[in-house]
ZAPALUM-129717 format. One record per residue (C-alpha): residue number from 1; residue in three letters; x negated, y, z. Coordinates in steps of 0.1 Angstrom, whole numbers, plus 5000, padded with zeros to 4 digits. Layout:
REM ZAPALUM-129717
+-----+-----+------+------+------+
|   n | res |    X |    Y |    Z |
+-----+-----+------+------+------+
| NUM | ALA |    X |    Y |    Z |
...
+-----+-----+------+------+------+
//
This chain:
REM ZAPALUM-129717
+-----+-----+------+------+------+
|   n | res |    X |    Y |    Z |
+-----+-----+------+------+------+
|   1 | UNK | 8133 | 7076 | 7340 |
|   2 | UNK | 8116 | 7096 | 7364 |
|   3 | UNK | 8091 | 7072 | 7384 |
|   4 | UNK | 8080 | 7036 | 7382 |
|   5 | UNK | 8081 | 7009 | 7408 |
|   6 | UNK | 8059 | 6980 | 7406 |
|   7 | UNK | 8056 | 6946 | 7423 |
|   8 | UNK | 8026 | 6931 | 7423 |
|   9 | UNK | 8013 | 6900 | 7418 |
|  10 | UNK | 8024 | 6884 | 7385 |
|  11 | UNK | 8033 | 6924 | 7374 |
|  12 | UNK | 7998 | 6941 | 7378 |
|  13 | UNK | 7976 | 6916 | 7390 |
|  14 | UNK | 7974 | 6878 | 7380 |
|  15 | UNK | 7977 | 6856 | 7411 |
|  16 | UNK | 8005 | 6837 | 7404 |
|  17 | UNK | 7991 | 6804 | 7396 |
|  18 | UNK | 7966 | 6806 | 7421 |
|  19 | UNK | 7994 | 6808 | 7447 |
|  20 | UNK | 8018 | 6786 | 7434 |
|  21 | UNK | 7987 | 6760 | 7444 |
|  22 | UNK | 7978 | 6775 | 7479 |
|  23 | UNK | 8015 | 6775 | 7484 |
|  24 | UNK | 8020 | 6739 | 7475 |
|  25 | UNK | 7986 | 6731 | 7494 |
|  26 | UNK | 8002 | 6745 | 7526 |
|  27 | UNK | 8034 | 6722 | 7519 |
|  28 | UNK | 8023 | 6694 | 7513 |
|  29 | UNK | 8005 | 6696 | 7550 |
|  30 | UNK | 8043 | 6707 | 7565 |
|  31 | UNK | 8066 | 6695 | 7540 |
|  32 | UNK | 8098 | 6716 | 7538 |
|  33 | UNK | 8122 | 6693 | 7513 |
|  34 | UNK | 8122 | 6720 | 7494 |
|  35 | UNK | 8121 | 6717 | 7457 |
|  36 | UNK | 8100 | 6733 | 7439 |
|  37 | UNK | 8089 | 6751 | 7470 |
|  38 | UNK | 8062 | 6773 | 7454 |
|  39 | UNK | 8089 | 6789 | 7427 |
|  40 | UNK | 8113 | 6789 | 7455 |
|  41 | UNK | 8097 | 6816 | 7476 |
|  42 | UNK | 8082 | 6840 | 7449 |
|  43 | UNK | 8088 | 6874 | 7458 |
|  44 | UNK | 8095 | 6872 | 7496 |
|  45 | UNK | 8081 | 6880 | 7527 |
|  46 | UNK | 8056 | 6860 | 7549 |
|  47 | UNK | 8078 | 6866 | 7579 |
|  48 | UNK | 8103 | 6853 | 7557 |
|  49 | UNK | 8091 | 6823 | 7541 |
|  50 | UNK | 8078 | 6809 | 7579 |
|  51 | UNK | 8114 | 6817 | 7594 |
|  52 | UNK | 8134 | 6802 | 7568 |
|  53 | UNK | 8113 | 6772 | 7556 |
|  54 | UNK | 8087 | 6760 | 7589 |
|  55 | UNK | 8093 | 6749 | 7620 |
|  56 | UNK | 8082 | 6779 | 7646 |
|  57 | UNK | 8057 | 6754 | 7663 |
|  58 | UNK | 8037 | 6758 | 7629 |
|  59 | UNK | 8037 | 6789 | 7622 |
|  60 | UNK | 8004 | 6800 | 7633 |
|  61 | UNK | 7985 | 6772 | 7613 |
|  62 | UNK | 8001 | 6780 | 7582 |
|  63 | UNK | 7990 | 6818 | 7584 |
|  64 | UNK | 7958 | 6808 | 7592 |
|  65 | UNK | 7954 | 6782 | 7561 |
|  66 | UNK | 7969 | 6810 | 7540 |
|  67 | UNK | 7943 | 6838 | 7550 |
|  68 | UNK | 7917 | 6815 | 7547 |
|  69 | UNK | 7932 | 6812 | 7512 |
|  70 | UNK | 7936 | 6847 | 7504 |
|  71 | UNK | 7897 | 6856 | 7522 |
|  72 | UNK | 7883 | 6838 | 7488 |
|  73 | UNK | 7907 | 6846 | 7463 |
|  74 | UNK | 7900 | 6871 | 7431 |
|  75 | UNK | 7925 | 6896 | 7424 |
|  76 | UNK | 7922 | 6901 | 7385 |
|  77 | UNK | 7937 | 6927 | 7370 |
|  78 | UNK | 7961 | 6925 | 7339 |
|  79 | UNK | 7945 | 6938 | 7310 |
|  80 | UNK | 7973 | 6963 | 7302 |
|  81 | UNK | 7974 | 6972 | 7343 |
|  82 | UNK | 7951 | 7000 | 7339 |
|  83 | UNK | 7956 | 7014 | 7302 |
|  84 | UNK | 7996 | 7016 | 7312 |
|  85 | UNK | 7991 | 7030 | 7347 |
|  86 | UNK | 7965 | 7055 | 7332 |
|  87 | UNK | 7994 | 7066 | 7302 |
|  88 | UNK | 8020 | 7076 | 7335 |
|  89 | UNK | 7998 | 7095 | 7358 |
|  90 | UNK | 7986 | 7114 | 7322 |
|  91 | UNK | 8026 | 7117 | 7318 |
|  92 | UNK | 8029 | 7127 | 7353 |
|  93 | UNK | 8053 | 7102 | 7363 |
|  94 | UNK | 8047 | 7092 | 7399 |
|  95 | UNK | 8042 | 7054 | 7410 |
|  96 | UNK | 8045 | 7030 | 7438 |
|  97 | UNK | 8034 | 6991 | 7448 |
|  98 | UNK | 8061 | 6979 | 7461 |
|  99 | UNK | 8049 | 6942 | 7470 |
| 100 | UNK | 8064 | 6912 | 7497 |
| 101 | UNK | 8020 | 6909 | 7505 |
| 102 | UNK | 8004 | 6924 | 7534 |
| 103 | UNK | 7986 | 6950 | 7547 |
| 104 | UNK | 7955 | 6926 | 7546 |
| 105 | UNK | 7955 | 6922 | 7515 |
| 106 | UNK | 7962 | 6953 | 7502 |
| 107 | UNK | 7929 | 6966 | 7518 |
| 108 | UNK | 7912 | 6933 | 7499 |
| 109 | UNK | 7926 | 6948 | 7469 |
| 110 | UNK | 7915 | 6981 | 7468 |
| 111 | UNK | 7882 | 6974 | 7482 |
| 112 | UNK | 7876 | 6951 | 7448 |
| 113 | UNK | 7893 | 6984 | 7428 |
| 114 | UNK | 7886 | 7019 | 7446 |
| 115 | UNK | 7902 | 7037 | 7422 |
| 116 | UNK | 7933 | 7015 | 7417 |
| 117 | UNK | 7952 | 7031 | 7449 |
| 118 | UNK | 7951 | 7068 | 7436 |
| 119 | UNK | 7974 | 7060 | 7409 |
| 120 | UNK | 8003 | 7053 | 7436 |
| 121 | UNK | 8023 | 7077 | 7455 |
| 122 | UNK | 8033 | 7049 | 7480 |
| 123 | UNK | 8024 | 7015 | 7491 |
| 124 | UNK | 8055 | 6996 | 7500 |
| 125 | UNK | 8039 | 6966 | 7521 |
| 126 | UNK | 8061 | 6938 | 7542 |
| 127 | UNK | 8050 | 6959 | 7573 |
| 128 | UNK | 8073 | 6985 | 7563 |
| 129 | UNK | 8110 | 6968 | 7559 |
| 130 | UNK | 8130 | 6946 | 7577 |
| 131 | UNK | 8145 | 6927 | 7550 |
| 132 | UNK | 8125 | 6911 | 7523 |
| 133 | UNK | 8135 | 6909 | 7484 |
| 134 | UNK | 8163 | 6902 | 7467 |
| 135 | UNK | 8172 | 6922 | 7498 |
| 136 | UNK | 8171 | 6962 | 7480 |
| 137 | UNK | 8148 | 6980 | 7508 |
| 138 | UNK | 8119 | 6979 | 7499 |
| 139 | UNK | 8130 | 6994 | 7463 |
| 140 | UNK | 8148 | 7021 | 7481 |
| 141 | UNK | 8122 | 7031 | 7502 |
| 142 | UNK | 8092 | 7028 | 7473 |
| 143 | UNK | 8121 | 7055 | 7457 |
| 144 | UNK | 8122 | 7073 | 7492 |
| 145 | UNK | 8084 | 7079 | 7494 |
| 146 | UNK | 8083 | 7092 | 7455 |
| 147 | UNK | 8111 | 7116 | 7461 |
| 148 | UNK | 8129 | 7098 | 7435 |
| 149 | UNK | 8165 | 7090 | 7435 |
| 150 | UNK | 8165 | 7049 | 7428 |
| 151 | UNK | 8188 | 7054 | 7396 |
| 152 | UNK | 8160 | 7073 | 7382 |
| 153 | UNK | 8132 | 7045 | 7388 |
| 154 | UNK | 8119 | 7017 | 7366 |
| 155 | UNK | 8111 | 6986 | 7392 |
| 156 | UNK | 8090 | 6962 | 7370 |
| 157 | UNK | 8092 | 6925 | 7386 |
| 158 | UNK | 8081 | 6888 | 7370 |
| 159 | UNK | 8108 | 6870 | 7401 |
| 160 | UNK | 8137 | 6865 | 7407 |
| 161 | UNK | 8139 | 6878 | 7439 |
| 162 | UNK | 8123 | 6906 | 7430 |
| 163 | UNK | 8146 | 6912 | 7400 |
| 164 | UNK | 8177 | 6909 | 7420 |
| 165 | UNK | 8165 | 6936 | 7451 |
| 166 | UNK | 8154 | 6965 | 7421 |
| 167 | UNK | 8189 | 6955 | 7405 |
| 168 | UNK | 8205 | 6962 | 7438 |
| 169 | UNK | 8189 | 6995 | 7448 |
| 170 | UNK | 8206 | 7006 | 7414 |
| 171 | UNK | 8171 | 7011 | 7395 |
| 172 | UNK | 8169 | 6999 | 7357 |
| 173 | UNK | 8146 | 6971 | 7359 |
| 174 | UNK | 8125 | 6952 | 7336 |
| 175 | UNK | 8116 | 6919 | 7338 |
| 176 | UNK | 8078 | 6908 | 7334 |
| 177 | UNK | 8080 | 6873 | 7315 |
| 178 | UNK | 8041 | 6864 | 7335 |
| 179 | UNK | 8056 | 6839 | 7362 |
| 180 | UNK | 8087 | 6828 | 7347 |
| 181 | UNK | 8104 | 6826 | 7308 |
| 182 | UNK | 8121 | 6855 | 7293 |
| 183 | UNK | 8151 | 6832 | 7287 |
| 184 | UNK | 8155 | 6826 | 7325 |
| 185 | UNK | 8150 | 6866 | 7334 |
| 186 | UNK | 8174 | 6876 | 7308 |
| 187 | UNK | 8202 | 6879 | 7330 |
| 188 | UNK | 8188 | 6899 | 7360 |
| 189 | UNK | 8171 | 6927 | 7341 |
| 190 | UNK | 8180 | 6955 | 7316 |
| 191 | UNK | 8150 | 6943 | 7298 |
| 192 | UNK | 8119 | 6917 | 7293 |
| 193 | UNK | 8086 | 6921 | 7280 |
| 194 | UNK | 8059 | 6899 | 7282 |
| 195 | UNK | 8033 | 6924 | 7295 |
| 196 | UNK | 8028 | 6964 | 7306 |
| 197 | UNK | 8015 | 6967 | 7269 |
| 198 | UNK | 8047 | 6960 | 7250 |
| 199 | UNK | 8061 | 6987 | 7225 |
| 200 | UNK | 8099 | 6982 | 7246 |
| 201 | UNK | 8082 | 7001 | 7271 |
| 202 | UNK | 8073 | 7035 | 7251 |
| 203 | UNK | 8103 | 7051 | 7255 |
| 204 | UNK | 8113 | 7041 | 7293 |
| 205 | UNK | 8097 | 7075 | 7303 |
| 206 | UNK | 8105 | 7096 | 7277 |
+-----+-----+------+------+------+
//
C-alpha cells in the first residue's frame, strides 16, 4: 500500500459520543422518526443529513444549534493518532483527511493542533464533493490529491458509511472498531482493529 486515507472522527480523533448526543439533542427538538437517528447518519454530510432527514423550513436552526455545539466542543486526539501518523511520514507514505465535517471545523482543529495538518497531503472536506459517503468520491479524490491510484490506498473508517464509500473507490479498507463492534464491521472491511496501534497494521505499508 502506497498511501493512507483517513476519516476522522471516531478514526483519529474521539468525538463520537459527544456527537451522537448533540445529534440526538438537535432531534429531539425536530424529530425525524428515525431510529436510532444519531447511528443513522454517522459518516455523512451536513448537506446531507438536513436534505434527507429535516424539513427545509428548519434547516437554518439546526445548523445554528449544531455550530453552537461544535464552537465548545474538544477535539481529543487518539492516543495512537500521532505515534502512527509519525511512523508513515518517517516511512514516507503520504496521507489525507478525508472527513464528511466542514471547513469550520477543520480550522478549529488545527488551531487546537498546529502541527497536526503537516502530516497530510490533502484535506478532503464536504466542501469539496457532491456526493457524501457511502457515495466513493470523496475516497477518490483524497487518492486524486496524493497521486495515488485508489487500489493502492488504505482508507481507515469506524462507520458504515464510511466503510462502504473506501470499499467502493476499490481501496483496501480497515475498519476502526471505536464507534461500532468489530462483529458488525466485519463484513465491509478487509480488516478490523480496534485502534491505529494494533500489530494488524505493521505490515499494511510494507
Amino acid at each position: 500500500m502506497k498511501a493512507a486515507l483517513f476519516d476522522l472522527d471516531g478514526v483519529l480523533i474521539d468525538t463520537e459520543p459527544v456527537y451522537s448526543e448533540i445529534w440526538s439533542d438537535i432531534e429531539s427538538h425536530f424529530p425525524t422518526g428515525t431510529p436510532d437517528f444519531a447511528k443513522a447518519i454517522k459518516g455523512t454530510t451536513l448537506p446531507g443529513i438536513l436534505n434527507k432527514y429535516f424539513r427545509k423550513d428548519d434547516h437554518q436552526a439546526i445548523v445554528e444549534m449544531l455550530y453552537e455545539a461544535e464552537s465548545t466542543m474538544q477535539y481529543p486526539l487518539f492516543p495512537q493518532t500521532m505515534p502512527f501518523l509519525k511512523r508513515l511520514k518517517v516511512a514516507g507514505i503520504p496521507a489525507a483527511i478525508v472527513t464528511s465535517s466542514g471547513d469550520v471545523k477543520m480550522e478549529r482543529l488545527f488551531s487546537m493542533y498546529p502541527d497536526l495538518k503537516s502530516y497530510f497531503g490533502a484535506i478532503i472536506t464536504d466542501s469539496h464533493v457532491s456526493h457524501g459517503k457511502p457515495d466513493p468520491e470523496c475516497y477518490l479524490l483524497g487518492a486524486k490529491r496524493l497521486g495515488i491510484n485508489p487500489a493502492d490506498c488504505v482508507v481507515f473508517e469506524d462507520s458504515f458509511n464510511g466503510l462502504k464509500a473506501g470499499r467502493a473507490a476499490g481501496a483496501y479498507v480497515v475498519g476502526i472498531a471505536t464507534t461500532n463492534l468489530a462483529e458488525s464491521l466485519a463484513d465491509f472491511a478487509d480488516i478490523v482493529v480496534d485502534n491505529l496501534d494494533d500489530d494488524k497494521l505493521d505490515s499494511l505499508f510494507q
